[in-house]
Every structure is written in structure tokens, then in C-alpha cells.
N, C-alpha and C positions, 0 to 999 in steps of 0.2 A: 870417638874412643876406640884404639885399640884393642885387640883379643888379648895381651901383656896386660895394658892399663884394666882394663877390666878384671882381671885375675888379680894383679896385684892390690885392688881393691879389696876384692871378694875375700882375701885372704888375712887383710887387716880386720875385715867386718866380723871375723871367727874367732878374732885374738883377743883373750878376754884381758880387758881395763886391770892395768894396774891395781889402780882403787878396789878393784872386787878381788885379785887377789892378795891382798892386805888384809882385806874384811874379811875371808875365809879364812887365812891365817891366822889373823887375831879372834875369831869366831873358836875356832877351833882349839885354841887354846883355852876360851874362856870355858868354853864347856867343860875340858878335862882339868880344869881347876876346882868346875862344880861338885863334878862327879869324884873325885879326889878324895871331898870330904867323906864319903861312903864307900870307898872301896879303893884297894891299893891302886895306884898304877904308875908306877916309877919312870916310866916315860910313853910318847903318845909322838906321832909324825903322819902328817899328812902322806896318803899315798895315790895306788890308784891313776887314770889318764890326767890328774890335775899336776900329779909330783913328777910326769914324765912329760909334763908340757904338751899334751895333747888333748886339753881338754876345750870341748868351744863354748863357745858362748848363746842363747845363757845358759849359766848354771843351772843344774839339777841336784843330785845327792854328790856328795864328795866323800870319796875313802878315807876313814883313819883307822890306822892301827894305833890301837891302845893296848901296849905294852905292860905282862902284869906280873911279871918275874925280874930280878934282877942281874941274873945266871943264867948261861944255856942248860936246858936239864932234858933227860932224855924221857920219851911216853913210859907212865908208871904201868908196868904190866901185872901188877897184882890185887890191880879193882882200885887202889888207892887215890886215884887222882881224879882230875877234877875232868866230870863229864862232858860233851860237846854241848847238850841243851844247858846244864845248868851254870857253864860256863855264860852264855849266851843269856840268862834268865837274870845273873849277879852284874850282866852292863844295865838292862832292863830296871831291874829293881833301883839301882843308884841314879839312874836317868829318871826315874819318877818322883826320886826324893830332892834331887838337886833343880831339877828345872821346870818350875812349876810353870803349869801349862801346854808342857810339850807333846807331842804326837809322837805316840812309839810305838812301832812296829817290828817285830820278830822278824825274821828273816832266815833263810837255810846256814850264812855263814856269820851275819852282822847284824844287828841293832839297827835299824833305821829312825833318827829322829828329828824330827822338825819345832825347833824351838820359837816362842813367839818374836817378835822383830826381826827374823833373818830371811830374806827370801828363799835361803836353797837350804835344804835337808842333809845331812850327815849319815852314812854309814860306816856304824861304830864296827870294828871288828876286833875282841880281843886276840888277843898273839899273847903267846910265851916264846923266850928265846930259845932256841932250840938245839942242843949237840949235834953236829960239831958248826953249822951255821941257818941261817936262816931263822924260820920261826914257824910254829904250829897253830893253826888255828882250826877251829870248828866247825866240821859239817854232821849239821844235824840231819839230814835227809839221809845220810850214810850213817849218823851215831858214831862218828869216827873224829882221827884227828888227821890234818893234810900238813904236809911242809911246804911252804913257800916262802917265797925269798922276792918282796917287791923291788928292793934296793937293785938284785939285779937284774928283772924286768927294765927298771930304769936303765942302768946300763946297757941291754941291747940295744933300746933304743937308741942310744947317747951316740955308740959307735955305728948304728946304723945310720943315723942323720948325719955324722960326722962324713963318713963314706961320700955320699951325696951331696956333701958340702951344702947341709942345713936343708936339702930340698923337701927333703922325706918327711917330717914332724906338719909343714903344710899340707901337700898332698894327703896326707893322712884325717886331716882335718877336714879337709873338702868332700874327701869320702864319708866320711860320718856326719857329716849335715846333707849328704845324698844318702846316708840310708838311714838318717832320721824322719827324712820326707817321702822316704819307698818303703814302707813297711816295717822300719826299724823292728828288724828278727835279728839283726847283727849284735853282738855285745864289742862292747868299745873295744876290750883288749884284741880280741877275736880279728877287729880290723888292721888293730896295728900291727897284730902278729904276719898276719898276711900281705900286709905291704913291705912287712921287713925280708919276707921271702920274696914277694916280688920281686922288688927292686935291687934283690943281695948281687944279680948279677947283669942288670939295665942301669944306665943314665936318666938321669929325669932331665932332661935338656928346659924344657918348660913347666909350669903346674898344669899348662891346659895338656900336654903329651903327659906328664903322670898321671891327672885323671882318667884319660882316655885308656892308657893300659891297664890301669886299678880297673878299672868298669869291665873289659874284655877279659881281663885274666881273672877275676874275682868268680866267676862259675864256676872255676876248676879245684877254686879251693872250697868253695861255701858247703860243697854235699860231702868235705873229708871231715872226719873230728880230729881235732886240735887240740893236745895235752899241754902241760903249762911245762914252760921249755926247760926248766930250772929242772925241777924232780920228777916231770910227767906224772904226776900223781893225779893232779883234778883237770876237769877239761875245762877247757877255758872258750869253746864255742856251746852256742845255745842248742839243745837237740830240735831240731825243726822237722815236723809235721809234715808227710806227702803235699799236701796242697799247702804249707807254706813253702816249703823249697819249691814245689811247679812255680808259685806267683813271684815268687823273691828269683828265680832262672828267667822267669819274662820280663822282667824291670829289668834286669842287669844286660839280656839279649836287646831289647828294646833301646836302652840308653847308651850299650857299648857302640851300635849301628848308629846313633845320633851323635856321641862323640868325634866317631871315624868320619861324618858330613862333616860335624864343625872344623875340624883339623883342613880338611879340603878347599873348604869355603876359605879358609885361614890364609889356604897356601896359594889361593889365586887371588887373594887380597883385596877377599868378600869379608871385612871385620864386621859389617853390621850380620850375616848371614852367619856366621860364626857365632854371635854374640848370642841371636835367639833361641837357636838352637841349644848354648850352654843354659840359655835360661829353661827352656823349657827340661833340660836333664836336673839342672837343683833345684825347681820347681818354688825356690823361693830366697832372697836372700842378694844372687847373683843381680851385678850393675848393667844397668843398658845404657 
């Protein structure tokens, strides 16, 4: 097996089954059909790394925004409106009356809930639409309300894989099953944001050259914080601890020097030396 045939393996291994996502699509409708009967919600859409195609397999929680106004409206500044927890408490209350048995969990912006027969759990997030676009939804750690605009999250992506001529949504995927297996301190968006700056002005000639550069350049972004690129209002990287950033800077020092061997090995047309090497950087997963 080649160092190509092996990546282009590895890469199908991440790409989640049609079948599953049908089952979270229809999952996900079935729930906001439950929850309907107890509380408005005039429309609901999957968001999140599953609606920008970047999510791997398996599943864990999946994004929904549940949509609970029908009009953009702007934040009521005279105490009148609806609060960020009790906004958050009315997905809660209607998820306990519609789904019996489910496992629900609060959360800083969403609902988290795990219904019986679905393997993977849901993160509800009410939204109101918002003047003049976007949508507002809830942080309760702040007591506030944030604008954000997933739709065009999605879009940077869209035109950044486009650019790359589709390389980038993989790479990106390989990377988050490398730092689900290193420490996972990354949050999903956090990676994809960062590879869309990487790459805004590199070719990805290969997956196995775009991982190797995501692994080397990835230090220079991990200790910056990262606002959300739409309104810069909420951060969209994890605040990381002194000693997780030291251990999360020695994975990535560690695995970038292992990449820059395999690439070598590659180039003198050592694929089995190649190959171990990439195994031992995604420590699981990866074909020999």
C-alpha cells in the first residue's frame, strides 16, 4: 500500500455513512415535532461541524438550532424579553415533557439531550432571528445574548474548500480525529477556523502535505483566541490552562517532527516507513 492509498483510505474511514446521516436528520426532526407540541418553534435546521460537512465519524452531539420567532426582532432593552437561562430552561422543560426518558443536560448556550434508541445526543440551541440578519442566541455564563450566523460559518467553509478544490473539508477531518486522540482541548469549529487560515494562502497538493502543515502551523495559532468571524462577539476557541497548552505545544512539536519523517520516508520511496510513522501520529484509526 501506498502513502496516497492509505490516506485515501483513512479519509473515507472519517466520512460518516449516509445511513447515519439520514438517521440524524430524521432524528432531528422527530424530536422538534415532539417538542412543538409544548413550545413554539416555527422552524429548526441542523447546524454546527455536521451542516458544514465536517463532522467525523462516530457521531457524538449534533447542533440544532431551534428557531423560536418568526421575524427578525431586535434585543428588548427594557427588561421585556426573554432571558438567556430562561430561554434555555423553556427547551429543557418541553424536552422533558415530549421525550420521555431522555437525558437532559443544561448547558452554557444549548440543551443537551440524549433520547432513548438514538445513539448520538443532540445539542438544542434556541435562536431568535435577529435584525438585520443572523440570529441571537444564549449565553448563560455571560447572562447575555450573542449574534451569530451559522449559515455563514457554513459558507466560509464552502468557499474555502472550494479554493482547494475540495482538499480542505478532509484535511480538516484528519485533524480532528488527531486531536480527538491528543488531548482533544481543540473545539471542532476552532480547527476548522484555523485551517481555513492556514491554507487561505498554501495548496494542499496531498492529505498526507496538509496534515503535515495543519500539525506544524497549528502552535502558532492554538495559544491566540479566536472570535467568531461573523460578529466577533463569542470565542470560538477553548480557554486552555498553562499546562494544557505546555502538553497540547508537545503533541503538536512531537507529531509535526513525525510528519516532516513521514513526508521523507515518502520521498525516497519508503511507503511502508511512511505509513508507521502516520500511524503512530493518529494513534488510531489510520490503514497499514
Amino acid at each position: 500500500m501506498t502513502v496516497g492509498e492509505a490516506f485515501r483510505e483513512f479519509k473515507s474511514s472519517l466520512e460518516l455513512p449516509d445511513s447515519r446521516q439520514k438517521e440524524a436528520a430524521s432524528a432531528q426532526e422527530q424530536l422538534r415535532a415532539a417538542i412543538a407540541s409544548y413550545l413554539y418553534v416555527p422552524s429548526s435546521f441542523l447546524t454546527g461541524s455536521y451542516s458544514r460537512y465536517t463532522k467525523i465519524d462516530p457521531l457524538n452531539d449534533i447542533d440544532v438550532f431551534l428557531v423560536r420567532n418568526d421575524r427578525p426582532t431586535e434585543l428588548a432593552v427594557d427588561g421585556s424579553g426573554v432571558l438567556p437561562g430562561q430561554a434555555l430552561q423553556e427547551i429543557e422543560n418541553a424536552v422533558v415533557q415530549a421525550v420521555r426518558g431522555a437525558r437532559v443536560q443544561r448547558q452554557s448556550r444549548s440543551v443537551n439531550v440524549h433520547a432513548p434508541g438514538i445513539s448520538f445526543g443532540f445539542d438544542l440551541v434556541p435562536a431568535w432571528l435577529r435584525v438585520p440578519n443572523g440570529y441571537w442566541i444564549p449565553d448563560v455564563d455571560g447572562n447575555h445574548w450573542l449574534a451569530t450566523d451559522p449559515k455563514a460559518h457554513a459558507e466560509i467553509l464552502t468557499r474555502a474548500n472550494a479554493a482547494s478544490k475540495g482538499m480542505l473539508k478532509p484535511v480538516i477531518k484528519m485533524v480532528k480525529h488527531w486531536s480527538r486522540n491528543n488531548l482533544d482541548l481543540l473545539r471542532s469549529f476552532h480547527i476548522e477556523l484555523i485551517c481555513v487560515d492556514i491554507f487561505d494562502r498554501r495548496l494542499i497538493p496531498t492529505y498526507q502535505h496538509g496534515v503535515a502543515i495543519a500539525l506544524q502551523q497549528l502552535p502558532v495559532h492554538v495559544t491566540v483566541p479566536m472570535s467568531d468571524p461573523v460578529y466577533g462577539e463569542s470565542r470560538i476557541d477553548r480557554p486552555l490552562s498553562q499546562d494544557e497548552r505546555s502538553r497540547l505545544l508537545g503533541c503538536l512539536s512531537h507529531d509535526g517532527a513525525a510528519a516532516a519523517r513521514a513526508l521523507e520516508f515518502e520521498g525516497r520511496g519508503d511507503h511502508w516507513g511512511a505509513i508507521r510513522e502516520w500511524e503512530g501520529i493518529f494513534m488510531t484509526g489510520f490503514p497499514s
